[in-house]
LOKOL-467874 format. One line per field, with one value per residue (C-alpha): residue number from 0; residue in three letters; x, y, z. Coordinates in pm, whole numbers, plus 50000, padded with zeros to 5 digits. Layout:
N
i <- (NUM;...)
aa <- (ALA;...)
c1 <- (X;...)
c2 <- (Y;...)
c3 <- (Z;...)
This chain:
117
i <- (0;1;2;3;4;5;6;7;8;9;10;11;12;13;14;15;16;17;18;19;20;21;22;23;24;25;26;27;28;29;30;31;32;33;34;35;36;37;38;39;40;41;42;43;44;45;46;47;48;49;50;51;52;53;54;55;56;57;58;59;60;61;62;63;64;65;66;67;68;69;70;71;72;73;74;75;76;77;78;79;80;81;82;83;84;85;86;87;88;89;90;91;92;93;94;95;96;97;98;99;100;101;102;103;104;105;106;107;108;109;110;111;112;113;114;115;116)
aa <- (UNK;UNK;UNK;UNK;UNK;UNK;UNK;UNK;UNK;UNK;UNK;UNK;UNK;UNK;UNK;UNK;UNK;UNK;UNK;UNK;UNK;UNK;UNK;UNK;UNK;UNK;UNK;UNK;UNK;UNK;UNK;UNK;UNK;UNK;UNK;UNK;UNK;UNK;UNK;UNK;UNK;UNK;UNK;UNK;UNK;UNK;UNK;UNK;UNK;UNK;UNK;UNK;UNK;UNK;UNK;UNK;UNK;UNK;UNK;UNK;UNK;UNK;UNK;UNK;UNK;UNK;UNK;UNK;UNK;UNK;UNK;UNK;UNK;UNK;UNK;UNK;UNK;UNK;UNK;UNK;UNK;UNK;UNK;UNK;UNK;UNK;UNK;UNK;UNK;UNK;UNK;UNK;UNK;UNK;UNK;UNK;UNK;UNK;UNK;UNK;UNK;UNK;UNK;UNK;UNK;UNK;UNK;UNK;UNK;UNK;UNK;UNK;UNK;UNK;UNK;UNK;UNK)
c1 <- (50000;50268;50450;50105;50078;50435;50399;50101;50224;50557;50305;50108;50375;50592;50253;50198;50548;50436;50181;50266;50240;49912;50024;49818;49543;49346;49383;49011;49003;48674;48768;49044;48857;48569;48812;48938;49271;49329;49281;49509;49769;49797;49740;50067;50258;50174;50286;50554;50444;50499;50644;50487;50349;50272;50418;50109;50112;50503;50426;50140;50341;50590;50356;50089;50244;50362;49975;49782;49992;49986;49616;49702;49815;50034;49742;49542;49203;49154;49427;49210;48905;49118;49251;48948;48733;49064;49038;48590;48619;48912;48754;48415;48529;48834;48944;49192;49398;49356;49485;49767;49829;49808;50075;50327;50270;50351;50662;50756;50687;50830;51187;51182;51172;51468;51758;52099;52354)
c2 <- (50000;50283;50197;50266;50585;50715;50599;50796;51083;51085;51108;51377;51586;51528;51597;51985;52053;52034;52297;52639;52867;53009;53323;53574;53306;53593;53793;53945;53803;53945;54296;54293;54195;54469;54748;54873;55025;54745;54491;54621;54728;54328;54237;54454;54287;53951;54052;54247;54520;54733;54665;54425;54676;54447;54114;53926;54039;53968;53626;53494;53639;53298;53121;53176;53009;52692;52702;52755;52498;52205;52229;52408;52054;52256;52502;52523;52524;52824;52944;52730;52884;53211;53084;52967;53343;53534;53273;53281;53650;53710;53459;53606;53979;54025;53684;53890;53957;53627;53442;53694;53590;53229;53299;53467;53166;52916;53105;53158;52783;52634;52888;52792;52404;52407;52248;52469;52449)
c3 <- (50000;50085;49722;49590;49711;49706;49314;49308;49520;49264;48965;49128;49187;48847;48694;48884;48785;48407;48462;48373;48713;48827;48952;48732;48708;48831;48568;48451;48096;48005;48131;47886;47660;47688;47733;47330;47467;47694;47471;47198;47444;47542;47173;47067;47305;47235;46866;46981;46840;47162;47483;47766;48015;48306;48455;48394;47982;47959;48114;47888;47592;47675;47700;47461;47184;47319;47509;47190;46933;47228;47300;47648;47805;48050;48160;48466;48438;48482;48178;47954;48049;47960;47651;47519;47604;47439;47120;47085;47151;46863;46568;46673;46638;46501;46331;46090;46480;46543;46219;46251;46633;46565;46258;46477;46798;46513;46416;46778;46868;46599;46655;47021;46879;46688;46850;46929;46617)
């Protein structure tokens, strides 16, 4: 019984380390969203078209490409509650940002993929 657990314990625990952290989990999504200037000012940086003017936008901008080509398997729940808002809200309203986002995470990803020469 105790190898049973410590196996499950050792899963559990490699398993939270592949998450990506939750510190800006709280992050209001939908106020973004709703707010033009706010909205665009996170959009630019995600581009980088402009600087990253908070910790929380410089932190999804890493991970936002590796999140949206892998299906989010390394995001809380509550990221892919997040992801999945930002990505209905884009190809809803502004799908010409969004095929131009999901261009650029593909480029990033696929750069970040490429082993050292």
């Amino acid at each position: 019984m105790k190898v049973i657990l410590f196996v499950f314990l050792a899963f559990y625990a490699v398993a939270a380390e592949q998450l990506y952290s939750d510190q800006y989990d709280y992050v209001d999504v939908s106020k973004i969203l709703s707010d033009d200037a706010l909205r665009e000012e996170y959009y630019n940086c995600y581009m980088g078209t402009s600087p990253c003017l908070t910790a929380d936008a410089q932190y999804f901008k890493e991970i936002l490409p590796e999140a949206a080509l892998t299906k989010c398997v390394k995001c809380t729940d509550k990221q892919k509650d997040n992801f999945q808002k930002i990505a209905t809200w884009f190809t809803k309203n502004q799908p010409e940002k969004w095929d131009a986002y999901t261009k650029k995470a593909v480029e990033i990803y696929n750069q970040s993929q490429k082993a050292p020469e």
